[in-house]
C-alpha positions as CSV (number, residue, x, y, z in Angstrom):
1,X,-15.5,-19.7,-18.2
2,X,-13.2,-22.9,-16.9
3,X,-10.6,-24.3,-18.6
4,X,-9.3,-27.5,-17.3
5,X,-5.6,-29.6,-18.9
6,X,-3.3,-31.8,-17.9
7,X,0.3,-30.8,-17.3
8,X,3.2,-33.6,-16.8
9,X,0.5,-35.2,-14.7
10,X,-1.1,-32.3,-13.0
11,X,-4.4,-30.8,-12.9
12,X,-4.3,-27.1,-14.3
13,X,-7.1,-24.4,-14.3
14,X,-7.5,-20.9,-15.8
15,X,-11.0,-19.4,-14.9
16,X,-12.4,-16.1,-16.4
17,X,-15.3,-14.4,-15.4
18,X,-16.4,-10.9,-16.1
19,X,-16.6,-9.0,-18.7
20,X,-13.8,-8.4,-21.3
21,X,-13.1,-7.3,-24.7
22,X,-10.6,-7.1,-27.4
23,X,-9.7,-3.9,-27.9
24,X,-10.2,-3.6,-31.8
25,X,-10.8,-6.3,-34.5
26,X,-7.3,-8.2,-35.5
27,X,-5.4,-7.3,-32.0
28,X,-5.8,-11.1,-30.9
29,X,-3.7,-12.6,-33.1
30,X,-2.6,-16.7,-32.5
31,X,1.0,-18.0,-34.1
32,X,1.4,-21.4,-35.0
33,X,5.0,-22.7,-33.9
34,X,6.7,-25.0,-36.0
35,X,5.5,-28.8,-35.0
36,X,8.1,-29.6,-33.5
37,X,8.2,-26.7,-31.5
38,X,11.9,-26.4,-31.0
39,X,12.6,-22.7,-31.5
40,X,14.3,-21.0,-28.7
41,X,11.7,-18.7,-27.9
42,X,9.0,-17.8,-29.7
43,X,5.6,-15.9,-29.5
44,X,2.5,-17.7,-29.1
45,X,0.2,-14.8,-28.9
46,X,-0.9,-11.3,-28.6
47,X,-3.6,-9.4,-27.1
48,X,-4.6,-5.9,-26.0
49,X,-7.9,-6.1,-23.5
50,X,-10.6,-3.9,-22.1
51,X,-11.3,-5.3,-19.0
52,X,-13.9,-3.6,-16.6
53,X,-14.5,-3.4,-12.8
54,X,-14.5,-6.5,-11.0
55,X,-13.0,-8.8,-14.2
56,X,-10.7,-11.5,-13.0
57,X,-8.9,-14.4,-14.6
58,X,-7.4,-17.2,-12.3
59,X,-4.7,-19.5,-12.9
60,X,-3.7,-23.1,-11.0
61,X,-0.8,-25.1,-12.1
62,X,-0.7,-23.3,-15.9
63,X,2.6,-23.6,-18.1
64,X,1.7,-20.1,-20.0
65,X,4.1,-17.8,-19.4
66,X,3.0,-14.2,-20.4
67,X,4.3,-10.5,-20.0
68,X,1.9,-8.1,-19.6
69,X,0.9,-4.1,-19.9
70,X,-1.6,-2.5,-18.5
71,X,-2.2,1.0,-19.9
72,X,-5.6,2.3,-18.5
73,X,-6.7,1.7,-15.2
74,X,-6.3,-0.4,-12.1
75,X,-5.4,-4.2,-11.4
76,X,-5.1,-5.8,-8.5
77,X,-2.4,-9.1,-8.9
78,X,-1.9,-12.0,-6.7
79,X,1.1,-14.7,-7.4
80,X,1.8,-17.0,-4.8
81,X,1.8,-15.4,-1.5
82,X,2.6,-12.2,-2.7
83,X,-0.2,-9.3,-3.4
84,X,0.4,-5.6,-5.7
85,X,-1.6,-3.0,-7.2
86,X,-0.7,-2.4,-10.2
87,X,-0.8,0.6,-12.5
88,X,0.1,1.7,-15.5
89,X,3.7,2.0,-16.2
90,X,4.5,-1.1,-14.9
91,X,4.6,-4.4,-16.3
92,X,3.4,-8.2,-14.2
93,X,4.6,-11.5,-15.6
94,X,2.4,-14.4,-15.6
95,X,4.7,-17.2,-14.4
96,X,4.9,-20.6,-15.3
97,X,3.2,-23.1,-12.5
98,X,2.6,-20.7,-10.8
99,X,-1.3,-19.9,-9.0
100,X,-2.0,-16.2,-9.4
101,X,-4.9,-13.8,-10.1
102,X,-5.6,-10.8,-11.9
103,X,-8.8,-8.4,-11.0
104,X,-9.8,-5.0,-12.5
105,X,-10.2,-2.8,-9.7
106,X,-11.5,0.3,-11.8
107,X,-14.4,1.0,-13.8
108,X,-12.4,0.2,-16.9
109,X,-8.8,-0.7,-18.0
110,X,-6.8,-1.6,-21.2
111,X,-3.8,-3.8,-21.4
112,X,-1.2,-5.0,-23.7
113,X,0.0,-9.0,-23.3
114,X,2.4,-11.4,-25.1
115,X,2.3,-15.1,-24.0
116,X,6.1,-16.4,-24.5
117,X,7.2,-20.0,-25.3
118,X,10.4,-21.7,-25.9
119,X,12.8,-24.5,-25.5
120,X,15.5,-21.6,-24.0
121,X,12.6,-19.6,-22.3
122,X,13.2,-20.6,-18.8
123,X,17.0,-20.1,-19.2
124,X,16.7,-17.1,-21.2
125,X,14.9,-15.8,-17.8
126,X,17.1,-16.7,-15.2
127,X,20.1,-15.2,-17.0
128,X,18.7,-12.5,-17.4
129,X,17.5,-12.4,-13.4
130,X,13.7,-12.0,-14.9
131,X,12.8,-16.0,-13.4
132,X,11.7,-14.7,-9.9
133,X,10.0,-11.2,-10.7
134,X,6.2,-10.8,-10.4
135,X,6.0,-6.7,-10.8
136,X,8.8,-4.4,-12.6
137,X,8.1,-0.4,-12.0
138,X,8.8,1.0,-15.5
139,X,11.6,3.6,-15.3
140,X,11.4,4.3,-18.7
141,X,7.4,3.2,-19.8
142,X,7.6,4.9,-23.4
143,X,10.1,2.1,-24.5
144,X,8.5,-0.8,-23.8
145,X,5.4,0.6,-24.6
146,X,7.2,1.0,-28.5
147,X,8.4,-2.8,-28.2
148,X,4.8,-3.8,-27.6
149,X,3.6,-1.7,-30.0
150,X,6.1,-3.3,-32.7
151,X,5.5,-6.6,-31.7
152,X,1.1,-5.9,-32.9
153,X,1.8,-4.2,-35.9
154,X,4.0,-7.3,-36.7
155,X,1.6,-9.5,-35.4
156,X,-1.1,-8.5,-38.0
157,X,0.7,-10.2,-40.9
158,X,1.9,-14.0,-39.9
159,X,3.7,-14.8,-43.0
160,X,7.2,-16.7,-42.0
161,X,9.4,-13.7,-41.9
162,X,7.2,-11.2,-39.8
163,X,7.3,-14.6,-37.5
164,X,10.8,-14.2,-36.9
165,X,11.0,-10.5,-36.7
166,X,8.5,-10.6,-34.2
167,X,10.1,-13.2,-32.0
168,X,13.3,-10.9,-32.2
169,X,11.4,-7.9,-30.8
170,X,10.0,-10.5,-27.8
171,X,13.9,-11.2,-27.1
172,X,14.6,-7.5,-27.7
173,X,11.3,-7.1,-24.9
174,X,12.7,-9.2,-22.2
175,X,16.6,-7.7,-22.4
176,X,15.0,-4.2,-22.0
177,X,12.6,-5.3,-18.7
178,X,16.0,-6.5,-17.5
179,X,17.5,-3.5,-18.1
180,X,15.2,-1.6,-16.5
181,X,15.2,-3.5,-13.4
182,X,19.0,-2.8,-13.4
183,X,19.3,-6.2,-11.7
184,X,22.6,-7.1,-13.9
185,X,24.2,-3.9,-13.1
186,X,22.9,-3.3,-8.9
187,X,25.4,-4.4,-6.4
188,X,24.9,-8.1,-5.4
189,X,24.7,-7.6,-1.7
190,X,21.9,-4.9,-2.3
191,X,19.5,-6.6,-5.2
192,X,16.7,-7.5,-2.8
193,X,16.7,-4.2,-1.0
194,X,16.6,-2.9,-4.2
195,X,13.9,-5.2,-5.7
196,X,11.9,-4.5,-2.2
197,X,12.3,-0.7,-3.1
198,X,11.1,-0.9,-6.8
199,X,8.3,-3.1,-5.5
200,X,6.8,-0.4,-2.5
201,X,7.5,3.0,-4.6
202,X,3.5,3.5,-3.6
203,X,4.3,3.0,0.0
204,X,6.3,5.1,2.7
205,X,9.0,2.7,3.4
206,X,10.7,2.8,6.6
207,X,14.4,1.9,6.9
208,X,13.3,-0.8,9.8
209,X,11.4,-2.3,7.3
210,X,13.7,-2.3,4.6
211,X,15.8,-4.1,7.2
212,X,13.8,-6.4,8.4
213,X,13.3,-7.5,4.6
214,X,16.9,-7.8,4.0
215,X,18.2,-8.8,7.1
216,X,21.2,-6.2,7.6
217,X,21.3,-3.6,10.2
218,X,20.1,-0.3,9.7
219,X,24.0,0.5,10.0
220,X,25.2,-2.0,7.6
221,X,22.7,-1.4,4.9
222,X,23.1,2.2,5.2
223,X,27.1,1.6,4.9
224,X,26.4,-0.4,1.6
225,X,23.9,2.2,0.1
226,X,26.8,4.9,1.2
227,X,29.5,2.9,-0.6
228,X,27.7,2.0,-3.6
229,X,25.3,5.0,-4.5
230,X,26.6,7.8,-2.4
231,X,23.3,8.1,-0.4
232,X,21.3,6.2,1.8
233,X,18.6,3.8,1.6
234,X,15.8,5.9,2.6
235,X,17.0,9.1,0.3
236,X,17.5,6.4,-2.8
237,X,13.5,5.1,-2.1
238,X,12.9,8.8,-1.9
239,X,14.7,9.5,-5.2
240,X,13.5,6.7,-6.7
241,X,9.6,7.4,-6.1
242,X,9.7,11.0,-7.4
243,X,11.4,9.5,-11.1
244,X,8.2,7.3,-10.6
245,X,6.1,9.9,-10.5
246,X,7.7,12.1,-13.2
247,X,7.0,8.9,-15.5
248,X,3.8,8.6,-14.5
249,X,3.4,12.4,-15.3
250,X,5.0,11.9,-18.9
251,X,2.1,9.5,-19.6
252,X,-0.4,12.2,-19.4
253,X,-2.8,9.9,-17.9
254,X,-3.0,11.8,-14.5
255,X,-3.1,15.1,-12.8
256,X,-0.2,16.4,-9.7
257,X,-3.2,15.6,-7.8
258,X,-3.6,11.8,-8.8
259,X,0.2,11.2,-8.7
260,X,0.4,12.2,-5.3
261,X,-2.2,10.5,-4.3
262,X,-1.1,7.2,-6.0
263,X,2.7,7.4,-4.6
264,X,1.0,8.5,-1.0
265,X,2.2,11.6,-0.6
266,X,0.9,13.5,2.3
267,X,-0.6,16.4,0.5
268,X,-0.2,17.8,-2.8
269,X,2.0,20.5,-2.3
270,X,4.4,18.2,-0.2
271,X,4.5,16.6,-3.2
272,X,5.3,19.4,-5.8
273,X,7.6,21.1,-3.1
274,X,9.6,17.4,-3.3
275,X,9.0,17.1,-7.3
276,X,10.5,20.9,-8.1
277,X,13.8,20.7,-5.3
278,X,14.2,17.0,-7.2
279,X,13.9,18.2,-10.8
280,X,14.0,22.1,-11.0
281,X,10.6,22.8,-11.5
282,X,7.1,21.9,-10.1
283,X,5.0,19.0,-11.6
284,X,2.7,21.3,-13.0
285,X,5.1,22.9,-15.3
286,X,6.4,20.0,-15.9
287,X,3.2,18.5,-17.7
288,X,3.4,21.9,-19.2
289,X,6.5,21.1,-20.9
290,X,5.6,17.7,-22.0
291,X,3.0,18.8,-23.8
């Protein structure tokens, strides 16, 4: 399926092809903005998905701007030059004029999406340093997994005043994705090292890299991580990936096994030996715990 539309004089595409399904009856739900549309930000609609392996929507030029969950299963993402797997716990945004594509890579996935408009959406963005972000690893998942879950039980009745409550909890959305980036509060001189970090918790980063990224020596980015955080960069990354997988673990979706596995561990016990010096216990009395 093609969709083809005119935007201040441009051609702009969004193709679908495979199969996908609403999740349940009355999940899709459409609001009609005002006509003259001149609310600061406002929702224009919500959606929770079953997609299945090899699904894929593309976009070309499009003004939609959407946030999006994904709480089963695999997708692989594309925005401009830039690639990601991503998994659940982490959130992509759909940005505006921007070419990007989204493919289920497993047998089957679910995900949560809001599609954003407003007269003070692109501001509200870059004040909030969310304007230039394609990915944001979750450190806290069950939160803005209760925002989205708000925002669809709100979303079943449009009546004027669950209209406004939900845009409120779409504003209350993006100030806790900033939030959890921790953009406003990270040290100016270290955001992209940091950004880099949060974006390659599935990787094992080297410090060359890290510096190749930011451009500062390996002495002078590890005297800036020392100053700032008491550490350095690799031990932060290191720190940072194991709080990655005890979310991952809280989500009860995988086994010590799969975590491992999906933060590339070398083996399974390297990873529990990591997990219990980190947090006190091993991962598998962990889950334990949670339960």
């Amino acid at each position: 399926m093609k969709y083809v539309f005119q935007y201040e004089g441009k051609k702009a595409f969004i193709e679908s092809y495979g199969k996908k399904e609403i999740i349940t009856p009355g999940v899709h739900a459409w609001f009609n903005a005002p006509l003259d549309a001149m609310l600061p930000l406002y929702i224009r609609s919500v959606r929770a998905d079953k997609w299945y392996y090899n699904s894929l929507t593309k976009r070309e030029n499009s003004n939609e701007f959407s946030i999006e969950f994904p709480r089963v299963g695999t997708y692989s993402f594309t925005q401009g030059d830039r690639s990601y797997t991503i998994k659940p716990g982490e959130i992509l945004f759909i940005r505006k004029q921007m070419n990007n594509k989204l493919c289920c890579e497993s047998n089957y996935a679910e995900k949560y999406a809001v599609l954003l408009s407003g007269t003070l959406l692109d501001s509200i963005l870059k004040t909030l340093r969310l304007d230039q972000i394609d990915v944001i690893p979750l450190l806290n998942p069950s939160s803005v997994l209760n925002i989205f879950e708000t925002i669809f039980q709100l979303s079943q009745n449009k009546e004027q005043e669950n209209f406004r409550a939900v845009n409120a909890e779409c504003y209350k959305l993006l100030l806790e994705l900033s939030a959890q980036t921790g953009i406003l509060t990270q040290p100016p001189d270290l955001r992209e090292a940091l950004e880099y970090i949060n974006q390659n918790l599935t990787r094992n980063l080297k410090l060359s890299e890290l510096c190749r990224h930011t451009g500062y020596s390996s002495a002078t980015l590890t005297r800036k991580f020392q100053r700032s955080f008491n550490k350095s960069p690799i031990e932060f990354f290191l720190e940072r990936r194991l709080e990655k997988a005890r979310d991952l673990l809280t989500q009860h979706m995988y086994s010590v096994k799969e975590v491992a596995t999906l933060l590339n561990y070398s083996s399974t016990q390297y990873f529990s030996s990591q997990f219990a010096r980190y947090f006190g216990m091993p991962p598998s009395d962990f889950l334990k715990k949670k339960v």
